[in-house]
PLY file of the C-alpha trace (Angstrom):
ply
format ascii 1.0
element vertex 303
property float x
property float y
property float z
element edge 302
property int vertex1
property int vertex2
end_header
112.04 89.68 129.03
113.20 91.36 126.22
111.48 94.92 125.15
110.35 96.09 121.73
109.56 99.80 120.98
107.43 100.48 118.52
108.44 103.31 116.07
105.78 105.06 113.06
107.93 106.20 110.76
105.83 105.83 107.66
102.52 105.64 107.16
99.58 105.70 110.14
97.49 101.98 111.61
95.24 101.54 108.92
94.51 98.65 110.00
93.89 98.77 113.88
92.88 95.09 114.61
95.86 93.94 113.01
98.02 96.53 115.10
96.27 95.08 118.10
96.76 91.52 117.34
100.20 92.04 116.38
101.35 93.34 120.09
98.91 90.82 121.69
101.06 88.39 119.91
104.49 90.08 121.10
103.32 89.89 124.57
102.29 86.44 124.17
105.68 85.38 122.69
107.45 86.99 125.88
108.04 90.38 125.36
107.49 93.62 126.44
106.04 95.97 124.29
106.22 99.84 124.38
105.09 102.78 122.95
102.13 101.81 121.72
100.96 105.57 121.59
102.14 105.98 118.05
99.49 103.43 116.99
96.72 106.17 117.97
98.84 108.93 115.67
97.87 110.28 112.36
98.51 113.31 109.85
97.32 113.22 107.06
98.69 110.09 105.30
101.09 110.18 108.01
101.87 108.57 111.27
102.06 111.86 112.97
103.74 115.22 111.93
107.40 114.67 110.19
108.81 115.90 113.42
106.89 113.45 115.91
108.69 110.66 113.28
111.71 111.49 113.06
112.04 111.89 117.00
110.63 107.98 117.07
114.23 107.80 115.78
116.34 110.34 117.38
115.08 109.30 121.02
117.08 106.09 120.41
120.63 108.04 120.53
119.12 109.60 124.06
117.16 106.65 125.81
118.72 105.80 129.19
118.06 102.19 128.78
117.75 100.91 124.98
115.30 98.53 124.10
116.61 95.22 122.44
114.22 95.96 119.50
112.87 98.95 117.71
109.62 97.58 115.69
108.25 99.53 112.83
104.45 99.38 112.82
104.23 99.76 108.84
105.36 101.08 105.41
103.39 102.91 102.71
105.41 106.64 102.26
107.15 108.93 104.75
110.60 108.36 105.51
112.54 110.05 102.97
111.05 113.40 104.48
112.69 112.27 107.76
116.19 111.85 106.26
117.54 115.69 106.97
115.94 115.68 110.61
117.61 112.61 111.89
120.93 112.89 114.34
123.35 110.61 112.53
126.51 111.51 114.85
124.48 111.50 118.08
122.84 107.72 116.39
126.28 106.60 115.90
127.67 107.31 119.03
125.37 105.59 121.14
123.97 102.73 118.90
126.89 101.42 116.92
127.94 98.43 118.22
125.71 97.45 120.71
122.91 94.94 120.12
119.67 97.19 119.52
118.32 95.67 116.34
115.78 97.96 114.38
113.18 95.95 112.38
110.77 97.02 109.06
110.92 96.96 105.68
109.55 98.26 102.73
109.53 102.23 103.41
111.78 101.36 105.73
114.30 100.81 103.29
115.01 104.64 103.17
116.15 105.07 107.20
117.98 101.84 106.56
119.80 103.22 103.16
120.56 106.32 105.34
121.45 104.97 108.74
123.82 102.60 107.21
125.53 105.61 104.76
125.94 108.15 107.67
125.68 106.50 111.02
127.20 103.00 109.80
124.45 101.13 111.94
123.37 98.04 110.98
119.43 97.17 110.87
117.34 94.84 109.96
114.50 93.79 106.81
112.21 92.29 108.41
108.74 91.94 109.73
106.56 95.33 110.44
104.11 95.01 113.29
101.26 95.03 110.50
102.81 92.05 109.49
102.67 90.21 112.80
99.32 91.00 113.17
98.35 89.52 109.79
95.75 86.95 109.68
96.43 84.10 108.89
99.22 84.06 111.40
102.75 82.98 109.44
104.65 80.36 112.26
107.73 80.68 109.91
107.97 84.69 109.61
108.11 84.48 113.76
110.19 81.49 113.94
113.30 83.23 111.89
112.27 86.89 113.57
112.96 85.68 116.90
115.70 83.08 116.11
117.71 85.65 114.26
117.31 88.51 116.60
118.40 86.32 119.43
121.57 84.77 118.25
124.75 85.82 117.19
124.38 84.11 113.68
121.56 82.64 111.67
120.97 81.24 108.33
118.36 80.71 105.78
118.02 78.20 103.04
115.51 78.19 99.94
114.61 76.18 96.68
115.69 78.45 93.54
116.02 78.10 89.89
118.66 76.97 87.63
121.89 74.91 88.11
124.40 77.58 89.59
127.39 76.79 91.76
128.98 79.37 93.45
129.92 80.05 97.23
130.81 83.95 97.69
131.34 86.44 101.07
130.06 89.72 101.15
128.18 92.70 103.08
124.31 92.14 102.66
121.92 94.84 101.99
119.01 95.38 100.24
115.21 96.17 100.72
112.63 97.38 98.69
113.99 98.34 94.85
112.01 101.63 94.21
112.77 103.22 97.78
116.05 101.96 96.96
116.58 103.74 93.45
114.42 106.61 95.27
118.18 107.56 96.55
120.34 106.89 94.23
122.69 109.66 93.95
121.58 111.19 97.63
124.10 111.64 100.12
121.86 109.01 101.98
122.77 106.02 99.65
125.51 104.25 100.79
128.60 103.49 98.72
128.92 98.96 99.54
131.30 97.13 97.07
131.62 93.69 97.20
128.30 93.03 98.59
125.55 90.53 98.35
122.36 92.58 97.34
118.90 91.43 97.87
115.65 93.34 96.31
111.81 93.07 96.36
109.08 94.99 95.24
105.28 95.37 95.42
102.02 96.24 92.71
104.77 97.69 89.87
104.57 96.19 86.30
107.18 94.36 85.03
108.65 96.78 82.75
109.11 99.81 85.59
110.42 96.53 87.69
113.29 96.47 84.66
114.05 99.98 84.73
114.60 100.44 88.02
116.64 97.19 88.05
118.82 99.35 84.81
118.87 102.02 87.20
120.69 99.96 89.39
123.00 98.54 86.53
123.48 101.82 84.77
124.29 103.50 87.92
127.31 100.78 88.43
126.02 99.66 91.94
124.59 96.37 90.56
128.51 95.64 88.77
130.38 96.50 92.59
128.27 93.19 93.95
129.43 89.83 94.08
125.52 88.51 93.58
121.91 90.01 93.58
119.60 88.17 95.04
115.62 88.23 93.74
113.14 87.90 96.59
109.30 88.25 96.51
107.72 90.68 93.85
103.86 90.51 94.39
101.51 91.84 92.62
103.79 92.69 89.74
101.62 91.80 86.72
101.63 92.43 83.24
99.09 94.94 81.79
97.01 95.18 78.77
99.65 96.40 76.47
102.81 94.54 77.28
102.37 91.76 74.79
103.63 88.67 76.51
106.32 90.98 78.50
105.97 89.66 81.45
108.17 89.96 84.86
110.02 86.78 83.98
111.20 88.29 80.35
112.49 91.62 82.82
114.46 89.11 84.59
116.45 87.44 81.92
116.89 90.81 80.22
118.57 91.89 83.83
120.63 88.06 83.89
122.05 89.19 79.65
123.76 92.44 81.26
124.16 92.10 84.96
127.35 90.40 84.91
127.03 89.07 88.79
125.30 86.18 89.50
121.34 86.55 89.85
119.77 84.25 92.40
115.85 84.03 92.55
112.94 82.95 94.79
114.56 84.94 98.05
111.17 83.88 100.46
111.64 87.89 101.53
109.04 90.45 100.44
105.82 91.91 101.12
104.07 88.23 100.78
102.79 86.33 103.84
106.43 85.13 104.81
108.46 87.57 106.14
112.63 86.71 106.43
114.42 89.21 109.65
117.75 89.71 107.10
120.54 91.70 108.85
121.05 94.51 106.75
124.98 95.55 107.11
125.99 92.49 108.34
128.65 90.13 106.87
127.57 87.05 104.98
127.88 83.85 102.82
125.98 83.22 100.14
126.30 79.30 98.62
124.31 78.18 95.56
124.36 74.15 94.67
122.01 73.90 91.55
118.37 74.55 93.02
119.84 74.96 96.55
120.59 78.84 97.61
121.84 79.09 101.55
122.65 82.19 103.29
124.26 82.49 106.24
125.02 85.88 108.20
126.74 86.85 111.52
128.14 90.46 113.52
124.62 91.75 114.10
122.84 93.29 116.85
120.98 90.93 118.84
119.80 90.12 122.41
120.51 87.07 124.32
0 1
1 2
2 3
3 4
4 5
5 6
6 7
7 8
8 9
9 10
10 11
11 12
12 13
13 14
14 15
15 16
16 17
17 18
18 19
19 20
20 21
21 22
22 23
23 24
24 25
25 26
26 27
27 28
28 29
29 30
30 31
31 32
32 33
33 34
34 35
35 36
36 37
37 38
38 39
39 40
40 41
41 42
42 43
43 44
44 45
45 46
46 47
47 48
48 49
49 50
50 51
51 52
52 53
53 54
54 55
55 56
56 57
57 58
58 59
59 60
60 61
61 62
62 63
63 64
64 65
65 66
66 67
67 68
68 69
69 70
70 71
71 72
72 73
73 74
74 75
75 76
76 77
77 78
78 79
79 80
80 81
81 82
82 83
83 84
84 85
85 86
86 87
87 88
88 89
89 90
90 91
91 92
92 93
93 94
94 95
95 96
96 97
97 98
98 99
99 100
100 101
101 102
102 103
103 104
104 105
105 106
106 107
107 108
108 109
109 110
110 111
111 112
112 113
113 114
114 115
115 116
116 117
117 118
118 119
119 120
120 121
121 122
122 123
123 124
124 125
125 126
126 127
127 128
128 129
129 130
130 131
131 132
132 133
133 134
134 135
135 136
136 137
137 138
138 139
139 140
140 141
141 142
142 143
143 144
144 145
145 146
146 147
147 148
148 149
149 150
150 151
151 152
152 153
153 154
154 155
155 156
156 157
157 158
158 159
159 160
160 161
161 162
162 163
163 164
164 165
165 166
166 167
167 168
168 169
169 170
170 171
171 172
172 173
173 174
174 175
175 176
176 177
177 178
178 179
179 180
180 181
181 182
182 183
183 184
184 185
185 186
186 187
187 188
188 189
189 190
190 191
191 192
192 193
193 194
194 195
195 196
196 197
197 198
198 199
199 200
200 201
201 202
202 203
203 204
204 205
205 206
206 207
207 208
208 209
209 210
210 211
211 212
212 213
213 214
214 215
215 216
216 217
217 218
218 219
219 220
220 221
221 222
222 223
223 224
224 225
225 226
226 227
227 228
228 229
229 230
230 231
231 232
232 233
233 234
234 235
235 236
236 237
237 238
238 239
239 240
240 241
241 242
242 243
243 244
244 245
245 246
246 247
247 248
248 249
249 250
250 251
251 252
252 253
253 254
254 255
255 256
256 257
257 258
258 259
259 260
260 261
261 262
262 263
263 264
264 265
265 266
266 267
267 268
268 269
269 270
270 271
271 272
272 273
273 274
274 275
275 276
276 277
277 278
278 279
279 280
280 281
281 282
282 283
283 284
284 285
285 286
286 287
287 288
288 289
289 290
290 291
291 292
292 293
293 294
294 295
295 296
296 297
297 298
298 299
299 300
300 301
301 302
């Protein structure tokens, strides 16, 4: 049976029943859940003090028998203040390599940023616990969550726009774009060239959704990647004074000076469908006109 551990390393269970329902579901789908005691804490916005969350963390590098999962229960704001406290070398040392695969996304994005940069560990966007518990229930969010994490390779395969034909390799990574231009120029951003980038967002107007996609060009990380890869922006509307600006008009502007391919309508992002994406892990990208695959191997995963 295999075991998921539950880490808080953002915000606290706002929403209980869902918290509840998402285990229930975990145990009904065959595994064994644990540490369900960080459901219960809270400080302030907080799912405990900065110290309780950072050792959700750092007692991975010192548990005598891993989990095959680490869950994260939900996002919202607190991981950047656990970025000096974790124990990268000790993390390293007993993770990399092995087939513990660490699951969240959104404000998860920072420990993954960071864990990638300094431990070279390789996680995954995916799925929080919130998520899980969502009603309605989403068959294909679970369906890819425990295909992925229980295979050596996977792949995923959506409907996008345009008439594009490429086939490209690269590293993927990605995860939500302001956490990710949150550390731009930290020693917690890691320096990937060559890679296949994917980005999502949630409740930001178009226009800050173009400047921290500049931030990314300007910067030069969006010119080291062979492709960028647009997945769900919700709740990204217009407001009263942007005059037909709207979040497709950001993304043309980004396709005039990106100079790397641009591939939309990634199913990945805080909407009801939820893709488990290896982040760190080699992949292939092919694009036949309105046909996008991905397909991604040499992640941690459980038989």
């Amino acid at each position: 049976m295999p075991r998921i551990r539950l880490i808080a390393p953002s915000g606290y269970a706002a929403d209980p029943a869902a918290m509840i329902r998402g285990v229930s579901r975990l145990r009904v789908a065959g595994y064994a859940v644990e540490n369900e005691a960080v459901l219960d804490r809270a400080d302030l916005r907080f799912a405990g003090t900065d110290a309780e969350r950072a050792g959700d963390i750092n007692a991975l590098a010192h548990a005598g028998t891993l989990p095959d999962i680490a869950l994260v229960t939900r996002g919202g704001y607190g991981a950047a203040r656990l970025l000096d406290q974790l124990e990268y070398d000790a993390l390293r040392e007993r993770l990399a390599g092995g087939t513990l695969a660490m699951v969240g996304h959104s404000d998860f994005t920072a420990l993954q940023l960071a864990l990638h940069a300094r431990s070279g560990l390789t996680t995954f966007a995916g799925p929080l616990l919130a998520d899980l518990g969502a009603e309605p229930n989403d068959a294909a969010t679970w369906a890819q969550f425990r295909g992925t994490l229980s295979a050596p390779s996977s792949e995923v395969s959506w409907a996008c726009a345009g008439d594009a034909s490429l086939q490209l390799e690269g590293l993927l990574w990605g995860g939500n774009l302001a956490v990710l231009c949150s550390l731009l120029g930290t020693p917690y951003f890691p320096r990937i060239d060559g890679g296949i980038l994917f980005v999502e967002d949630v409740g930001e107007p178009p226009y800050r959704i173009e400047r921290l996609l500049y931030q990314l060009h300007l910067s030069g990380v969006l010119g080291r990647q062979r492709a960028l890869l647009l997945g769900g922006f919700s709740d990204c509307r217009p407001g009263a004074r942007d005059n037909g600006y709207t979040l497709g008009a950001a993304f043309a502007q980004l396709r005039a000076v990106a100079g790397i391919p641009v591939i939309d309508a990634l199913p990945h992002g805080h909407g009801s469908t939820q893709l488990t994406l290896p982040f760190g892990a080699p992949a292939r990208l092919r694009v036949d006109g309105p046909a996008a695959r991905l397909h991604f191997s040499g992640y941690p995963h459980h038989g």
